[in-house]
C-alpha positions in Angstrom: 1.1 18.1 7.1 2.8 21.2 6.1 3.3 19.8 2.8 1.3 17.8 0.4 4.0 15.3 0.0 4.4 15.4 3.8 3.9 11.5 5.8 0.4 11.6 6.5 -0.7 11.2 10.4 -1.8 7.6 11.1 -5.0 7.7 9.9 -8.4 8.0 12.2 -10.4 5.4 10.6 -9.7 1.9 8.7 -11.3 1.1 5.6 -14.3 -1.7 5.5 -13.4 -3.3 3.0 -9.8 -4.6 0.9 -11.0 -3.3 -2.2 -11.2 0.2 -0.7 -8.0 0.5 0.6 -6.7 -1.1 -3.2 -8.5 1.0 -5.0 -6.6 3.8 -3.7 -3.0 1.5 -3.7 -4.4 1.8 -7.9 -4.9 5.5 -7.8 -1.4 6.4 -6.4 0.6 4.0 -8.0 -1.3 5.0 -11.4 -0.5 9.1 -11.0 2.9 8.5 -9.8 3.4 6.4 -13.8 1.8 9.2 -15.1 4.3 12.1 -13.3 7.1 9.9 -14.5 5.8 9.3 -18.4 5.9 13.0 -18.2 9.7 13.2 -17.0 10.6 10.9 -19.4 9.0 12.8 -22.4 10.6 15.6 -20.7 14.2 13.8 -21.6 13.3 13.3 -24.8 13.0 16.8 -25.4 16.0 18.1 -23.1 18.1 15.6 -25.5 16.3 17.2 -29.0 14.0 14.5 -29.7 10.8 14.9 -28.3 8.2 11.9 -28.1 10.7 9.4 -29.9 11.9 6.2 -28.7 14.4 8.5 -26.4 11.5 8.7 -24.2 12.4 5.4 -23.0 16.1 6.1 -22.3 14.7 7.6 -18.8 13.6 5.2 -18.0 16.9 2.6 -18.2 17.7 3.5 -14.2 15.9 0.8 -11.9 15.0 2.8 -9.3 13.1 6.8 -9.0 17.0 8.2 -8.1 18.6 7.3 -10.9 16.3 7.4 -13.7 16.0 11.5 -12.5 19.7 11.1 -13.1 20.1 11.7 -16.6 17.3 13.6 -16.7 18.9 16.7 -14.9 21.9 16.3 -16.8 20.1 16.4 -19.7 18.2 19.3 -18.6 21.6 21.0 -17.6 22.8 20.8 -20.6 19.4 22.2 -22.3 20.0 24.9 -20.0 23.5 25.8 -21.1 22.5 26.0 -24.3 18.4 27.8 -24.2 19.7 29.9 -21.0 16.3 30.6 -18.9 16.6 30.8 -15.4 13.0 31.1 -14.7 12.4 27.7 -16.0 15.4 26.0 -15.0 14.2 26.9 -11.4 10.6 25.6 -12.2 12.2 22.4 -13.8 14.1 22.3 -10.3 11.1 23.0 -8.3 9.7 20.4 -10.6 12.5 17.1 -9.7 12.3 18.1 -6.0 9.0 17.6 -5.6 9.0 14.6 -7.4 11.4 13.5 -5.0 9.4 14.2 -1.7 6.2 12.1 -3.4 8.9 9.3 -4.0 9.0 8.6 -0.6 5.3 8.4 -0.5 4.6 6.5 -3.4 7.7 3.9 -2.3 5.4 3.7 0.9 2.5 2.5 -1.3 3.9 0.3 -3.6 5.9 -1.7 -0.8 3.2 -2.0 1.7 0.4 -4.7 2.0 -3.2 -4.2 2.1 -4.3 -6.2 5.3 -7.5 -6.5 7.8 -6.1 -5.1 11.0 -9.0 -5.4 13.8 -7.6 -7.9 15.5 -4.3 -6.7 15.8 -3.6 -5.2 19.4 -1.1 -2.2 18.1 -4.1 -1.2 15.8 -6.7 -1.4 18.1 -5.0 0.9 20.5 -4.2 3.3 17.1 -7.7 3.2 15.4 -10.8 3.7 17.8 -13.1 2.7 15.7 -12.3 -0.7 15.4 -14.9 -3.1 16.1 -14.1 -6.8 16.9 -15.2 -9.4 14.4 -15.9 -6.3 11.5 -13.2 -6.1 8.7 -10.9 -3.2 8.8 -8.1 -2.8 6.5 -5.7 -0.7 6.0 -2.2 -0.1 4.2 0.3 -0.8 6.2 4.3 -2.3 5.6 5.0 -5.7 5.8 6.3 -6.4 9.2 10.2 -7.9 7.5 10.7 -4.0 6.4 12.3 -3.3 9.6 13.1 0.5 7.9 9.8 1.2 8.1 9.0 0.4 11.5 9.7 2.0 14.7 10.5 -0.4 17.7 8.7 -3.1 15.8 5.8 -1.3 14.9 4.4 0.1 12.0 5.9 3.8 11.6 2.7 4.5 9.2 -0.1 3.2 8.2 -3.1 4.2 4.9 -6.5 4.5 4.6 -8.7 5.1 1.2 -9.3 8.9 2.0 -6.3 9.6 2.5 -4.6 7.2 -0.7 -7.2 9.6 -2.8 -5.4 12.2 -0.9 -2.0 11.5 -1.9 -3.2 10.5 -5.5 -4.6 13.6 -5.8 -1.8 15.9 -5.3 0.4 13.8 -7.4 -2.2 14.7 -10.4 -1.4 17.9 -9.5 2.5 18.0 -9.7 1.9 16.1 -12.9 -0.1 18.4 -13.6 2.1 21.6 -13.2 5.3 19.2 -14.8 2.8 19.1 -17.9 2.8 22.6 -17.9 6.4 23.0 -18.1 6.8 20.3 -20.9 4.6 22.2 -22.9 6.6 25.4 -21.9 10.0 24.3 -23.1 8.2 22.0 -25.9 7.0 25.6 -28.1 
């Protein structure tokens, strides 16, 4: 990985246990709502409300794409009018990051959490496996053809490296919180 939001290799070991491998599914999922409750209070404030029901206007687009939308129009338009160009380039920094971890988060939240030992592919991916002991990992449901390669699984999630990814969403929240506060004084 060159990048934090980069795929992660197919991971080393499995995890012993389902409620390892969710417990990170919850951790990701739960920073990724986070990042976005952050963009959206970013819109409220790009559109001269901040922290009013406006915040929920971002989020009126179904999908990651097309709630960030309105957002950068919004933020155009800020732009226009408060000219900064050092934080008009961190607030684009800011949305193409996001959109790398999108990929990554979509991963999670459209994969299934499943005991793989027993499953040849696996076996020949994983050395550790051990016949008969439970080892789950998070992995896409075999009817996503887009996320298989030749009918195999083109990645695959372990709890390390879910706290991984979790972690360095925090972090981009993190830095987006920053920049709220920024344009918010």
């Amino acid at each position: 990985m060159v990048n934090p939001w980069d795929p992660f290799p197919f991971p080393a070991t499995a995890d012993p246990n389902e409620s390892d491998t969710y417990y990170g599914v919850g951790e990701v999922l739960s920073q990724w709502e986070f990042l976005e409750f952050t963009l959206a209070r970013m819109y409220s404030v790009f559109v001269g409300a901040p922290d009013t029901a406006r915040v929920q206007e971002y989020g009126r687009g179904n999908i990651f794409r097309t709630r960030i939308g309105p957002l950068v129009m919004e933020a155009d338009q800020y732009f226009t009018h408060s000219p900064n160009q050092a934080k008009e380039a961190e607030f684009d920094r800011i949305i193409a990051i996001a959109l790398f971890y999108s990929h990554r988060r979509n991963e999670v939240a459209h994969s299934i959490v499943m005991d793989v030992v027993d499953l040849p592919y696996f076996r020949g991916k994983v050395p550790f496996l051990k016949s008969g002991v439970k080892q789950c990992l998070l992995v896409p449901p075999f009817h996503s053809m887009k996320k298989h390669i030749n009918g195999l699984p083109s990645y695959a999630y372990n709890k390390k490296q879910l706290m991984v990814l979790a972690r360095n969403i925090f972090a981009h929240k993190e830095r987006a919180v920053e920049f709220l506060t920024d344009i918010s004084s």
